[in-house]
Short mmCIF file of the C-alpha atoms (twelve columns), coordinates in Angstrom:
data_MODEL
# 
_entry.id   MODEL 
# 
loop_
_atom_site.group_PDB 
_atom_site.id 
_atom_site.type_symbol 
_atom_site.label_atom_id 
_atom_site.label_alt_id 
_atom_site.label_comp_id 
_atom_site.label_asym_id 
_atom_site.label_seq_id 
_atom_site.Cartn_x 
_atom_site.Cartn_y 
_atom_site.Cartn_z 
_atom_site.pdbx_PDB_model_num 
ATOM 1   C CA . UNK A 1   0.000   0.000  0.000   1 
ATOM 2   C CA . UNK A 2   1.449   3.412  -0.631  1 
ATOM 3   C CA . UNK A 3   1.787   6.069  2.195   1 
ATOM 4   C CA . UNK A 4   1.608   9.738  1.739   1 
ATOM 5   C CA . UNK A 5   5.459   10.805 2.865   1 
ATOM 6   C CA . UNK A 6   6.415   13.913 3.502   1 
ATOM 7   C CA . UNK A 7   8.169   16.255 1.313   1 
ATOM 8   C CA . UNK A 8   10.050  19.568 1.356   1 
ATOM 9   C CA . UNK A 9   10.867  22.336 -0.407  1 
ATOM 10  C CA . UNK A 10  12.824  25.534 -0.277  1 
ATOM 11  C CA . UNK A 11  9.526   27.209 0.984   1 
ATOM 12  C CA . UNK A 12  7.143   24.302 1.700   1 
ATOM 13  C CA . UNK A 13  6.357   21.437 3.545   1 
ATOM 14  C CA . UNK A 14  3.944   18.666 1.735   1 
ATOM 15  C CA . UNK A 15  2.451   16.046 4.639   1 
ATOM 16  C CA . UNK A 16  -0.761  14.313 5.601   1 
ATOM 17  C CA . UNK A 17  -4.083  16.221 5.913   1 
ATOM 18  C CA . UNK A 18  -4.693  15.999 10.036  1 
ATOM 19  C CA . UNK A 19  -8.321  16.910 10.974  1 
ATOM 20  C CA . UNK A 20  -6.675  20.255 12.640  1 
ATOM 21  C CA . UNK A 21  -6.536  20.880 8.835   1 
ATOM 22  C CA . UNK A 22  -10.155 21.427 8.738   1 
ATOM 23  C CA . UNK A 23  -10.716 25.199 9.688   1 
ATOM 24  C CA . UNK A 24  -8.180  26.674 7.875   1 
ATOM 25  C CA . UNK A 25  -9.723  24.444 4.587   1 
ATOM 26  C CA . UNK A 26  -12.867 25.957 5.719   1 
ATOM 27  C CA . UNK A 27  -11.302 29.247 5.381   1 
ATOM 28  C CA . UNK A 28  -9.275  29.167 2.743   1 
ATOM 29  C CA . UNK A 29  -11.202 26.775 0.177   1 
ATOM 30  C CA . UNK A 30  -14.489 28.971 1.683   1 
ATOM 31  C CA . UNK A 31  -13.241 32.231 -0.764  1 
ATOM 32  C CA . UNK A 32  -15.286 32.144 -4.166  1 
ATOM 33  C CA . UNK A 33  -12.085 32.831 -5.954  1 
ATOM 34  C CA . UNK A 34  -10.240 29.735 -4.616  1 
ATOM 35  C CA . UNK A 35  -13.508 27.464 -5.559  1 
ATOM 36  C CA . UNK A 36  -14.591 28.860 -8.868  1 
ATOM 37  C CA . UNK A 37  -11.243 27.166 -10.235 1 
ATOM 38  C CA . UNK A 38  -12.258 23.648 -8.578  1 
ATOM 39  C CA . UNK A 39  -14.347 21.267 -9.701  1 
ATOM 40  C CA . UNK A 40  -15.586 19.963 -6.991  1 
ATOM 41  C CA . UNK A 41  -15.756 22.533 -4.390  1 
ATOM 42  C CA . UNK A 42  -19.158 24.160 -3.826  1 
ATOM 43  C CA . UNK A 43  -19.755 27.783 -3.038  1 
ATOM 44  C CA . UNK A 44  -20.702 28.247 -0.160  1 
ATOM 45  C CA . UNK A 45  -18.863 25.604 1.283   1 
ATOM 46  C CA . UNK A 46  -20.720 23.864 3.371   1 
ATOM 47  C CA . UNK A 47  -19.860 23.570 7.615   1 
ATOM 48  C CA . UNK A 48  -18.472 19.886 8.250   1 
ATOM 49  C CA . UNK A 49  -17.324 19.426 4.445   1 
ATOM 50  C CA . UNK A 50  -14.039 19.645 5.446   1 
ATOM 51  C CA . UNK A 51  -13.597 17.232 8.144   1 
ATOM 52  C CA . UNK A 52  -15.644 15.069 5.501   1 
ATOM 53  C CA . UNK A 53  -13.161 15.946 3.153   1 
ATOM 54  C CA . UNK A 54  -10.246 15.125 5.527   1 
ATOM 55  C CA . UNK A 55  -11.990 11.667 6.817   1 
ATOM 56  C CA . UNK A 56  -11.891 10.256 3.720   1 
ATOM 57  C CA . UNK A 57  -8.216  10.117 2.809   1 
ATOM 58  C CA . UNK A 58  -7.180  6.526  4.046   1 
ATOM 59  C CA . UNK A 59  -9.560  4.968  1.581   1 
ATOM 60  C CA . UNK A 60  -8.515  7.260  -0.654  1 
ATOM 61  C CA . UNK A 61  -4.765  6.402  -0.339  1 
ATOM 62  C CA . UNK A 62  -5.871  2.509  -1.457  1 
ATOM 63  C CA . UNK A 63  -7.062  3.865  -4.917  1 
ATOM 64  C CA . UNK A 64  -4.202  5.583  -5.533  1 
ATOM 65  C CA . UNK A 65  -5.296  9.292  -4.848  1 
ATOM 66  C CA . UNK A 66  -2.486  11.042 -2.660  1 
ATOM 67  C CA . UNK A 67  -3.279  14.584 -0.788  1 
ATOM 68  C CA . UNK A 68  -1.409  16.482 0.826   1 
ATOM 69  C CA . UNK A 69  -1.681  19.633 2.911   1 
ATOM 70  C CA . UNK A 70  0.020   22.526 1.757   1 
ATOM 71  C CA . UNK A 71  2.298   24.327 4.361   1 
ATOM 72  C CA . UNK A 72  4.887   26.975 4.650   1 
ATOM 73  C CA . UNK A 73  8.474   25.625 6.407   1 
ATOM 74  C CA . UNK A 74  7.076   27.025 9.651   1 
ATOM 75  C CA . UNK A 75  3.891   25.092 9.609   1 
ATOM 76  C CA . UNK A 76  1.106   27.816 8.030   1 
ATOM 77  C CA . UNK A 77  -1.565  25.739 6.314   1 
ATOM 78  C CA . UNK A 78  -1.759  27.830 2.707   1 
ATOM 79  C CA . UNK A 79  -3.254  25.202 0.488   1 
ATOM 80  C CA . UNK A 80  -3.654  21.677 -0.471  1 
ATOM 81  C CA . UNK A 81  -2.440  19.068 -3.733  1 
ATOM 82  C CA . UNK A 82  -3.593  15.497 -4.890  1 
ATOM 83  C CA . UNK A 83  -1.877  13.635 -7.186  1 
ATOM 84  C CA . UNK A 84  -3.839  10.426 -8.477  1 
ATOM 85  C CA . UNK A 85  -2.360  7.520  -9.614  1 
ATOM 86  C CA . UNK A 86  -3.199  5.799  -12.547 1 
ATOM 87  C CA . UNK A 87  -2.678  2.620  -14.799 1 
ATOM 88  C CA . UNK A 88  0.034   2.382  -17.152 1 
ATOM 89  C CA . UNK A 89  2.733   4.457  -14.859 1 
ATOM 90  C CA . UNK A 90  0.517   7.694  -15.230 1 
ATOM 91  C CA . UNK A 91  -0.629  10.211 -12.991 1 
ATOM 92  C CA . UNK A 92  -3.047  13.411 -12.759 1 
ATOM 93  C CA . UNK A 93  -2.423  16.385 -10.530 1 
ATOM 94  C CA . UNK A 94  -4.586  18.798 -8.635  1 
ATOM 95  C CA . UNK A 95  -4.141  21.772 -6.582  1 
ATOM 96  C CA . UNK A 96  -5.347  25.062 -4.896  1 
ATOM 97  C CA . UNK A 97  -3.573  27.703 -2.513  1 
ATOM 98  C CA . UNK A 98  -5.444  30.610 -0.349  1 
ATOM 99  C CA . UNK A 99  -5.840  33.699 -2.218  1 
ATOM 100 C CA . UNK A 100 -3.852  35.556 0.004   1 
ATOM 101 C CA . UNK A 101 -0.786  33.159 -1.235  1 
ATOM 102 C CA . UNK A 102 -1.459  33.682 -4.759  1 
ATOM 103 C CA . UNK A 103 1.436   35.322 -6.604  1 
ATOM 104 C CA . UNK A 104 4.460   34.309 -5.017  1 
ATOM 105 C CA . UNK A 105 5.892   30.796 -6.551  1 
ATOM 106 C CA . UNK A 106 4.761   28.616 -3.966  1 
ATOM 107 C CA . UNK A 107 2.429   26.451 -5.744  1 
ATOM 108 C CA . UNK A 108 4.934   26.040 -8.820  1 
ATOM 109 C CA . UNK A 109 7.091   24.614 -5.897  1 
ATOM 110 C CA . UNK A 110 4.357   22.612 -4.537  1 
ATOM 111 C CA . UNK A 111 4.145   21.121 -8.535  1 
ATOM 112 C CA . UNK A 112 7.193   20.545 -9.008  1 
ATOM 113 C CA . UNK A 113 7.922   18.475 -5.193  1 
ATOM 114 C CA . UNK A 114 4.781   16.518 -6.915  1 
ATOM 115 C CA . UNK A 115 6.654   15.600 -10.139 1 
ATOM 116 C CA . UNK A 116 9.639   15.033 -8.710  1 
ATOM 117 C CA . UNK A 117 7.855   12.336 -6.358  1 
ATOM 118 C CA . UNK A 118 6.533   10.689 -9.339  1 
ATOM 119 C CA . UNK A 119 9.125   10.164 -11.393 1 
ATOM 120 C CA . UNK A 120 11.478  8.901  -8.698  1 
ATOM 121 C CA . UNK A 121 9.570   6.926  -6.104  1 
ATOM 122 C CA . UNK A 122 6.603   5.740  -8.118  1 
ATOM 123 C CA . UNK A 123 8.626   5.606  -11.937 1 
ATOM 124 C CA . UNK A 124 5.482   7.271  -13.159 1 
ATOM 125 C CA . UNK A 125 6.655   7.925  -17.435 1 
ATOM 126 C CA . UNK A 126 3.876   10.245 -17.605 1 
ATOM 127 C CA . UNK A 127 1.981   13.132 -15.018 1 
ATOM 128 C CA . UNK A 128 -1.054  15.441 -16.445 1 
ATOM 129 C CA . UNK A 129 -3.210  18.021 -14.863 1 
ATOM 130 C CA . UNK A 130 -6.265  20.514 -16.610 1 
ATOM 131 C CA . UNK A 131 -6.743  23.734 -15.680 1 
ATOM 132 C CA . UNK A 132 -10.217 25.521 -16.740 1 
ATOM 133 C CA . UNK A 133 -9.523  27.423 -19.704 1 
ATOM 134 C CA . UNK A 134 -10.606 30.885 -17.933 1 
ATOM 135 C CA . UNK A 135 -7.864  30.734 -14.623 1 
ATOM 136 C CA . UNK A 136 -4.894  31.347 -16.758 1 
ATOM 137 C CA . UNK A 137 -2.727  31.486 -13.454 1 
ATOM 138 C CA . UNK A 138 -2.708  27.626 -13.211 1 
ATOM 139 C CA . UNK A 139 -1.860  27.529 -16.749 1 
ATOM 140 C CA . UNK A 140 1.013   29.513 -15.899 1 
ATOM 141 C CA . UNK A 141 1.978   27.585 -12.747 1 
ATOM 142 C CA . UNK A 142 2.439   23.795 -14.415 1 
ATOM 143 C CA . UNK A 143 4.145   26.112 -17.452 1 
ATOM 144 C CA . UNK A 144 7.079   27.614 -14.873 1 
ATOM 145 C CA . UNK A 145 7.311   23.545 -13.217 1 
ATOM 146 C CA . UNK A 146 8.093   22.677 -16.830 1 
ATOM 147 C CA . UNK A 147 4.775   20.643 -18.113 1 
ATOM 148 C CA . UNK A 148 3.745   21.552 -21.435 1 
ATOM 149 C CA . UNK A 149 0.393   22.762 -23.311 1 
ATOM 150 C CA . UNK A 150 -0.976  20.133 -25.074 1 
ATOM 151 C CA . UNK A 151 -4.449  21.402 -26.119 1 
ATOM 152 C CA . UNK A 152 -8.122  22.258 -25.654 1 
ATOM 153 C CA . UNK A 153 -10.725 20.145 -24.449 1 
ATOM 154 C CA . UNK A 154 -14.452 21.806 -25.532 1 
ATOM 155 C CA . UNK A 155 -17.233 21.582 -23.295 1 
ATOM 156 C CA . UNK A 156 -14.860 18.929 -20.487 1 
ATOM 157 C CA . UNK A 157 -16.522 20.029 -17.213 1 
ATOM 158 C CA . UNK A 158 -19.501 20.585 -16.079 1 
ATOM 159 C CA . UNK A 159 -18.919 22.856 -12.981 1 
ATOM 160 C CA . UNK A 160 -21.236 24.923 -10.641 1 
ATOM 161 C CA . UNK A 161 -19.844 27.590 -12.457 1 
ATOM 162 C CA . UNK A 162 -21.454 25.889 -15.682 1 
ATOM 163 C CA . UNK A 163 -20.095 24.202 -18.276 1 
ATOM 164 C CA . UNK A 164 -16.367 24.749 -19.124 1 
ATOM 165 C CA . UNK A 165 -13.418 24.027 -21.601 1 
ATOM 166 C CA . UNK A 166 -10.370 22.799 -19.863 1 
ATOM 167 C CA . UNK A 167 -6.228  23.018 -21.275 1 
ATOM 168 C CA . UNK A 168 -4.328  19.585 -20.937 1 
ATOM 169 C CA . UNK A 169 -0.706  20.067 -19.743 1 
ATOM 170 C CA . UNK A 170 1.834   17.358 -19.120 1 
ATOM 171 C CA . UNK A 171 5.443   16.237 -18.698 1 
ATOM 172 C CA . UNK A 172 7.065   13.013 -19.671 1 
ATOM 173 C CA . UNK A 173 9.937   11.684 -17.565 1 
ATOM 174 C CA . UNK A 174 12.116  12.351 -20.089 1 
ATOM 175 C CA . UNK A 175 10.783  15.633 -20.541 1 
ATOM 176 C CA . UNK A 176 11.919  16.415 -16.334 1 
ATOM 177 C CA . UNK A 177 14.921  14.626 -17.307 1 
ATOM 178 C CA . UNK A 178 15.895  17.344 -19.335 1 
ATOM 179 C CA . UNK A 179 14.925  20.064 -17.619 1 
ATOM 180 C CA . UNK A 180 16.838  18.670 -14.689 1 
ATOM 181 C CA . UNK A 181 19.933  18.092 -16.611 1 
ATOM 182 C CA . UNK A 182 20.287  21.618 -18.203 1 
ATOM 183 C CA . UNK A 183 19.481  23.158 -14.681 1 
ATOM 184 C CA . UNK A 184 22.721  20.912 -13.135 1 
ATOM 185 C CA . UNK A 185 24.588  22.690 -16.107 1 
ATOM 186 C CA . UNK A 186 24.250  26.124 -15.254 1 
# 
């Protein structure tokens, strides 16, 4: 069975949801412009959704869906991240970050702890996420942690928000490969 370990970054720390989590989710996911960009996150969100939402990660873990609470190095809950994964060495990504945390690099950091984790402890050859074509800023964040455009998909979700096209991104190992060689070479 796989475990949800802990990981660092410069900035961040990646661990476990606890259910101490649950009032600053409340709080943070609570802001209609954190959960017009998720697809399923209702506004309002609703009181006990949270702890519901933090209850059901041990099941969660057996299908292959790992989340993780987002946290700066000195423990400040900021956001959350999922990656699922799938058959055939793939995975699928998913994220959001508190408004207030917007802007600064921290969930291209968050992104690219994800990849990283992928490609060396689960020899994933393939990790994906969508972003709804109208947030442009997550477009931009799997762009800077070096996953690539690879088109439109018309009419993919049907959200609260109504019905929306989505952008495919991805990176191949081979494609972090790279990238991680030519950043050694500098």
């Amino acid at each position: 069975m796989i475990e949800i370990p802990t990981l660092n970054t410069a900035r961040l720390i990646l661990r476990p949801y606890s259910p101490a989590d649950a009032p600053h989710i409340q709080e943070l996911i609570g802001d209609y412009d954190v959960s017009k960009n998720l697809l399923v996150v209702p506004h309002p969100y609703p009181d006990g959704a949270a702890e519901e939402f933090v209850s059901t990660h041990a099941q969660a873990v057996k299908e292959g869906l790992l989340n993780w609470a987002i946290t700066t190095s000195a423990g400040q809950f900021i956001g959350g991240c999922s990656m699922h994964i799938t058959h055939h060495r793939r995975a699928v990504l998913g994220y959001w970050i508190g408004k207030s945390y917007w802007g600064q690099g921290l969930m291209k950091e968050a992104v690219e702890a994800m990849i990283a984790y992928g490609f060396t402890t689960h020899h994933l050859i393939r990790i994906e996420a969508t972003s709804f074509l109208d947030n442009p800023n997550s477009a931009r964040v799997m762009a800077k942690a070096g996953m690539s455009q690879e088109g439109r998909l018309r009419n993919y979700y049907d959200t609260s928000a109504g019905i929306k096209d989505a952008l495919i991104h991805s990176i191949t190992y081979q494609d972090w490969r790279s990238n991680l060689d030519s950043k050694m070479k500098r």
